[in-house]
C-alpha positions in Angstrom: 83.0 117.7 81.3 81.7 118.9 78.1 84.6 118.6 76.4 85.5 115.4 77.4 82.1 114.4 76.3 82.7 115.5 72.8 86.0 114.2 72.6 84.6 110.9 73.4 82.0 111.2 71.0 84.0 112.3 68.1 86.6 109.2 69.2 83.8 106.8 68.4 82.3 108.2 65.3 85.5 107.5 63.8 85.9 104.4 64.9 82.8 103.2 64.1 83.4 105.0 60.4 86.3 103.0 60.1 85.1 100.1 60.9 81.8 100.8 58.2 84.7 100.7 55.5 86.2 97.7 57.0 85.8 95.0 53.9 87.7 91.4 53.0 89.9 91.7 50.4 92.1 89.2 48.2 95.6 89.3 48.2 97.5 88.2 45.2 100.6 86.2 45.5 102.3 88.3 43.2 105.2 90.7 43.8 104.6 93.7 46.3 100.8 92.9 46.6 101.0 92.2 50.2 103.0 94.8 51.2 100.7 97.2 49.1 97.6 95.8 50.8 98.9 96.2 54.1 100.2 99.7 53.5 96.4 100.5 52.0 94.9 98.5 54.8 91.8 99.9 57.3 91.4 99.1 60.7 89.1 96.4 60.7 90.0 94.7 56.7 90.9 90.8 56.7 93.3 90.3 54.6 92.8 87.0 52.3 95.7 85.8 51.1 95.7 83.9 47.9 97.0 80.5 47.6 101.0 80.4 46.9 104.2 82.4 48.2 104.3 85.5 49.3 107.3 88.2 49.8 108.1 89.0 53.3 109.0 90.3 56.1 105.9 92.4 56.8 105.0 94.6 59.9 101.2 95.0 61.1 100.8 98.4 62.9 97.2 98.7 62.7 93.9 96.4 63.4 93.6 94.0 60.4 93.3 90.2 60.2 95.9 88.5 58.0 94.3 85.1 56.6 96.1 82.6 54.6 93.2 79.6 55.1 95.5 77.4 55.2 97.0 77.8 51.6 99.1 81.0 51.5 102.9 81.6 52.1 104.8 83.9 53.5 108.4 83.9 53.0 111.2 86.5 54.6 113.6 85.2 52.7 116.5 85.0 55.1 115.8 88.3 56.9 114.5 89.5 60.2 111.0 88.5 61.5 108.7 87.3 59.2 105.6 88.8 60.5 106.1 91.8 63.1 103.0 92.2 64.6 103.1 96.2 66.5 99.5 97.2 66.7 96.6 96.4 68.7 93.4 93.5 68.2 95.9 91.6 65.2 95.2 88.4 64.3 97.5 86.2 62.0 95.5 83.4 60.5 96.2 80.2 58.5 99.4 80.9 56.9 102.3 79.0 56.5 105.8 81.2 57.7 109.2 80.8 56.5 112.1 82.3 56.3 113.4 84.3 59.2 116.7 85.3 59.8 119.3 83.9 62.1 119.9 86.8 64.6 119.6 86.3 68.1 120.0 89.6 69.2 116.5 90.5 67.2 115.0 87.5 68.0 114.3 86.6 64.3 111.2 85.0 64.9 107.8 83.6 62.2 105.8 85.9 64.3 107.1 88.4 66.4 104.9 90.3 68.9 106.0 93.8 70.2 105.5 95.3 73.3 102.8 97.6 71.9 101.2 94.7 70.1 98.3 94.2 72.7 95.3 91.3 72.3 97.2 89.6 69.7 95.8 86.9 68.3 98.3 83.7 66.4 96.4 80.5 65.4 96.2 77.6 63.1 99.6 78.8 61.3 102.7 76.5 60.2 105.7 77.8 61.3 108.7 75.7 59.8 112.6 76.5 60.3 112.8 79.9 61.6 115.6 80.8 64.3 112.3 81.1 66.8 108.6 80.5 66.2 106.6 83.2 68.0 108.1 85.7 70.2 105.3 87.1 72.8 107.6 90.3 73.5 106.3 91.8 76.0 102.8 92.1 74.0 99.9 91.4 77.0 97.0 89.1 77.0 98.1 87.5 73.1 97.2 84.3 72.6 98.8 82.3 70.3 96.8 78.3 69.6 96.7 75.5 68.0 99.6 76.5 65.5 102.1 73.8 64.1 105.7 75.0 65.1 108.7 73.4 64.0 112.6 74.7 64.9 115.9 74.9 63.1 118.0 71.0 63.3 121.0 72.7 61.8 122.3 73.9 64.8 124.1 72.8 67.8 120.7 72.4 70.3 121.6 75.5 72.8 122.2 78.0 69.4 118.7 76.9 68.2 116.1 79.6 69.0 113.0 78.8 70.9 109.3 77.5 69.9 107.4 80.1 71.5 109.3 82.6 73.4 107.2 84.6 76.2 108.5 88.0 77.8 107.0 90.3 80.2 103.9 89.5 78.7 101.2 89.2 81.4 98.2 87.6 80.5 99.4 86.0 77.7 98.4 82.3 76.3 100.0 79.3 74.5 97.4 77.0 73.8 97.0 73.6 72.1 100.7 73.9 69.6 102.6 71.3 68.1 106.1 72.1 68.8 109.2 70.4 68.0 113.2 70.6 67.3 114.5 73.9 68.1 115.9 74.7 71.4 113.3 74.9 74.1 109.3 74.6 73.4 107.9 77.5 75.7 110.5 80.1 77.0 108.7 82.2 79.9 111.3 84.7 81.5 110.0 87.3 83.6 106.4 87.4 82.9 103.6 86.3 85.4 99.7 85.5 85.0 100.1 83.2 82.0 98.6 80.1 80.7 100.5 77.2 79.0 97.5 74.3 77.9 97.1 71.5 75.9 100.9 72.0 74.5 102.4 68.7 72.7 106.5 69.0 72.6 108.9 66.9 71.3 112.5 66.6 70.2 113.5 70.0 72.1 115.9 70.6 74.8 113.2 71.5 77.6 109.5 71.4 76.9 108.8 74.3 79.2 111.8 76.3 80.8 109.9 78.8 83.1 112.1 81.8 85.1 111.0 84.5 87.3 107.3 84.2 85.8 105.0 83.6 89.0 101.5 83.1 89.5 100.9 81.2 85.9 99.7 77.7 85.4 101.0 74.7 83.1 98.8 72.3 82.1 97.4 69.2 80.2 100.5 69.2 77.9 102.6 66.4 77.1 106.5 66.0 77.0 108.1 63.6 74.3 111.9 62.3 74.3 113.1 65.6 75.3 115.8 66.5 77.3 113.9 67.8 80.1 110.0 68.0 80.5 109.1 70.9 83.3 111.6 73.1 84.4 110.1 75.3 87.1 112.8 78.0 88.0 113.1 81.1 90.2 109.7 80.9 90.7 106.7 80.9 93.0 102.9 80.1 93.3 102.7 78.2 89.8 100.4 75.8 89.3 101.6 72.6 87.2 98.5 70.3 86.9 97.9 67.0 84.7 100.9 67.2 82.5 102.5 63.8 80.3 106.2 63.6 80.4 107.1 60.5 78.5 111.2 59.1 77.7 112.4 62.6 79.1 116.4 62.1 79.2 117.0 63.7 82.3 113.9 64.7 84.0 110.2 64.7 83.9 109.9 67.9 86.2 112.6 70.2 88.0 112.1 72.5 90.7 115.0 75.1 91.3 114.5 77.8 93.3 110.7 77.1 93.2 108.2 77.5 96.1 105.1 77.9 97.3 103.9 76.1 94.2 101.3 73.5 93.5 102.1 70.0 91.3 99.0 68.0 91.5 97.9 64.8 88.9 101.2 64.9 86.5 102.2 61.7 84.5 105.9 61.1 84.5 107.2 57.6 83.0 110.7 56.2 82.3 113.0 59.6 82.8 116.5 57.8 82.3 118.1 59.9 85.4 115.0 61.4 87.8 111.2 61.7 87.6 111.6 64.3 90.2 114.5 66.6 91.2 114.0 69.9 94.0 116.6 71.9 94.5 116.6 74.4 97.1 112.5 74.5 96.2 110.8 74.7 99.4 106.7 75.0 100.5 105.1 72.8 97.5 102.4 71.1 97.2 102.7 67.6 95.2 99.7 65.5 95.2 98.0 62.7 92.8 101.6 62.7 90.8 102.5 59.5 89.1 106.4 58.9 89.1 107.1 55.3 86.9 110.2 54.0 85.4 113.3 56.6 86.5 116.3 55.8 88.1 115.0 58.5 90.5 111.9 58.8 91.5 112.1 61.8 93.6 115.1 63.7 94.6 116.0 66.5 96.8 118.6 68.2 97.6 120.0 72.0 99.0 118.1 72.4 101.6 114.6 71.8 100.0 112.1 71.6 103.1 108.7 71.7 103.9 107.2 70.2 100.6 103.8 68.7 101.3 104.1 65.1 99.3 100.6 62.8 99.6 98.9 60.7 97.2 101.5 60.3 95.0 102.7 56.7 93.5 106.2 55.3 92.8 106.0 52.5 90.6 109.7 51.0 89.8 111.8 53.4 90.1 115.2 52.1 90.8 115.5 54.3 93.9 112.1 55.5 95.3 113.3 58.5 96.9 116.9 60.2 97.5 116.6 62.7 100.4 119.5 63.1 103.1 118.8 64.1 106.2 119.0 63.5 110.2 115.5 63.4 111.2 112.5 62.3 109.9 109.6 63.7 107.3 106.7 62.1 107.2 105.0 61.9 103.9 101.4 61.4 105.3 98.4 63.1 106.3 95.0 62.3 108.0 96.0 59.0 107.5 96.9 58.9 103.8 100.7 58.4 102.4 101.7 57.7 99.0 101.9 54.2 97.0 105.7 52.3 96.8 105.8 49.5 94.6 108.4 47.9 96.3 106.6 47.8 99.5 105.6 44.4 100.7 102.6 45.5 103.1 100.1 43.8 104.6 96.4 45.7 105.1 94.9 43.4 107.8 91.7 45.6 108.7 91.2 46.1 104.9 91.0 49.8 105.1 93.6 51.0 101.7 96.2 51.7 104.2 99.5 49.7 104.9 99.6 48.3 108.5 103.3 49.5 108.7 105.6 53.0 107.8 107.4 52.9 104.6 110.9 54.1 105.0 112.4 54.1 101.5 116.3 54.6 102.3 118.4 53.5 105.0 121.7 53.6 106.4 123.7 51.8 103.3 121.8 54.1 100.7 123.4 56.9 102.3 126.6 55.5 101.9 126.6 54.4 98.3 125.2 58.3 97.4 128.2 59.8 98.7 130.6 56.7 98.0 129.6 55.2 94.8 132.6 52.7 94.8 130.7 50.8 97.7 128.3 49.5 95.0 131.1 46.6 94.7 129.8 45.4 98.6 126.1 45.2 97.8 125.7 41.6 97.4 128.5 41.0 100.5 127.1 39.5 103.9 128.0 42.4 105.9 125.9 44.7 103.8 122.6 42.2 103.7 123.4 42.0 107.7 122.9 45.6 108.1 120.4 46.0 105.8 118.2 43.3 108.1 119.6 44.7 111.3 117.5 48.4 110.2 114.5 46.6 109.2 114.0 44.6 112.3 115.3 47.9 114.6 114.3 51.3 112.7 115.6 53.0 115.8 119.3 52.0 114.1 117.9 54.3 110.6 119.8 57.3 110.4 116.3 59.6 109.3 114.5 60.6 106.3 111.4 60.1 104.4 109.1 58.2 106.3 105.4 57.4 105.5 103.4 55.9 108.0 100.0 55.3 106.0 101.0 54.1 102.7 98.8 53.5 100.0 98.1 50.2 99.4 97.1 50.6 95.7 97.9 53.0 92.7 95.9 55.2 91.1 96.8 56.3 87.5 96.2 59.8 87.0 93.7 60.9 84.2 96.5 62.5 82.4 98.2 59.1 81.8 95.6 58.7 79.5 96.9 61.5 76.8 99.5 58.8 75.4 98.1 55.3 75.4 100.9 54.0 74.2 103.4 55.7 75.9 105.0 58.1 72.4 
């Protein structure tokens, strides 16, 4: 025990020396002055960079603070990573990055964060036209916030790199960024306890694409004219809470191979193909959700059951809801369903609830999904008599969604209010 005491004293009487000769110190933008300072660096030393360009790449291995307040360059010229970040307690600060190479198999990256690169800390950077922004490799609890992160555009979209990509990195954070144009905004494969906040993404392929990464949450962020918002994949016991997708081209959110997951008080307006698609996503909560505008609201498909759907609003979508099935699911509970647009309802006793189930598909839907050719027959008098036979004898519906309290107004979600104007 003796020892060890010692041992532990001696440990902190050189840290706490190092950190008595811990000082700031201005870095030049002139040829091999930042490489020098890092190289003479002590654990503790902020690094100033002075305003203009300076020569990368450059590797952190021990506890400083690189600061470029806003006004300093650094530029890889073409080659590798432009900052390496290796060591522990790092923070990169108020620079400007540029320059990376074009390697996929090294993840050329403006920052890239190793698996020994614990704590690190990215923030209030630009980081313009490198093959990926920040790479959390495997380096836990890093946070990287409020940086500006622009992609490559002189790719094909799938051989663009990724805004911020996040690996086995538990504990990690991507907080308040800018992110546009490169492939996909946030990257998560196999990592789990992470937070993705206050994100704004535009112009990307997905603005999250999230696989085998469980027990995280995705927040408050918006999605802008992107491919696809929220892909949730391979995945369980996320939480996806008040996100904005807005003009998504294919969907707002996707579920595949997602369960046991909660999406409460998300904004989705005018998807051109679906708000919502499940597939094969099973035990999830959606609540509070606001679906506008898609061709789709909802859709699901291979064998997605047991989803909890209440509160929600559907508010023109061309079709409400596509689920197949034989027997009914009822969308309701203690009393309270969801809010359908195109549901003429009476509330007689005044009490917010339709007097009358919803049932937003019938017989003829099913038809037209697997025969799309029967589209021709729509406005035919055959059609319109079946169509009225089902509504005046729901016994003749073939099962579904049913909701027998719906909502009998809407209720906008407080995330709607992140982009008044809609982009």
């Amino acid at each position: 025990m003796q020892i060890a005491r010692l041992l532990l004293t001696v440990l902190f009487t050189v840290l706490a020396a190092s950190l008595a000769l811990a000082a700031e110190r201005i870095v030049p933008a002139e040829e091999g002055a930042l490489a020098n300072a890092i190289a003479g660096a002590q654990p503790g030393d902020v690094l100033i960079l002075a305003p203009g360009r300076h020569a990368g790449p450059v590797v952190l291995d021990k506890t400083i603070t690189l600061d470029g307040r806003g006004k300093a360059v650094i530029d890889a010229g073409g080659t590798g990573s432009v900052v390496t970040v290796t060591g522990l307690d790092i923070v990169v600060r108020g620079l400007e990055l540029i320059g990376s190479g074009s390697s996929h198999e090294t993840i050329d990256s403006g920052v890239q964060l190793t698996k020994t690169a614990r704590r690190a800390i990215v923030e209030d950077n630009r980081i313009l036209g490198n093959l990926y922004g920040v790479d959390i490799h495997g380096a836990r609890d890093s946070i990287v916030q409020r940086n500006v992160i622009e992609g490559r555009q002189d790719r094909h979209m799938n051989a663009r790199g990724n805004g911020v990509y996040v690996w086995n990195a538990a504990g990690a954070k991507v907080l308040n960024n800018d992110v546009r144009f490169g492939r996909d905004g946030i990257f998560v494969n196999t990592s789990k306890k992470n937070l993705f906040k206050g994100n704004l993404f535009r112009d990307l392929r997905f603005a999250v694409h999230y696989m085998y990464a469980d027990r995280s949450e995705v927040s408050d962020n918006v999605s802008i004219n992107n491919h696809l918002g929220y892909a949730i994949m391979f995945t369980t016991h996320v939480k996806v809470l008040n996100n904005v997708s807005i003009n998504d081209r294919d969907h707002g959110v996707m579920l595949n191979y997602a369960n046991e997951s909660e999406f409460v008080g998300n904004y989705v307006k005018n998807a051109s193909d679906r708000c919502t698609f499940l597939y094969n996503a099973n035990k999830n909560t959606f609540t509070d959700n606001w679906f506008e505008g898609c061709d789709i609201g909802i859709h699901f498909t291979a064998g997605s059951e047991r989803n909890r759907i209440v509160g929600n609003s559907f508010v023109g979508n061309r079709t409400q809801v596509k689920y197949v099935s034989t027997k009914w699911v009822e969308w309701s509970e203690d009393g309270r369903g969801n809010y359908w647009s195109d549901f003429a309802a009476f509330d007689v006793d005044g009490d917010g609830i339709a007097d009358s189930p919803y049932r937003p598909n019938d017989s003829m839907d099913h038809v037209l999904w697997t025969q799309p050719a029967a589209k021709l027959l729509l406005g035919s008098p055959a059609v319109q008599l079946v169509r009225w036979s089902q509504s005046a004898f729901p016994a003749l519906l073939p099962g579904g969604v049913i909701d027998s309290n719906p909502l009998m107004q809407a209720v906008k979600p407080a995330a709607s209010a992140k982009v008044p104007y809609d982009g």
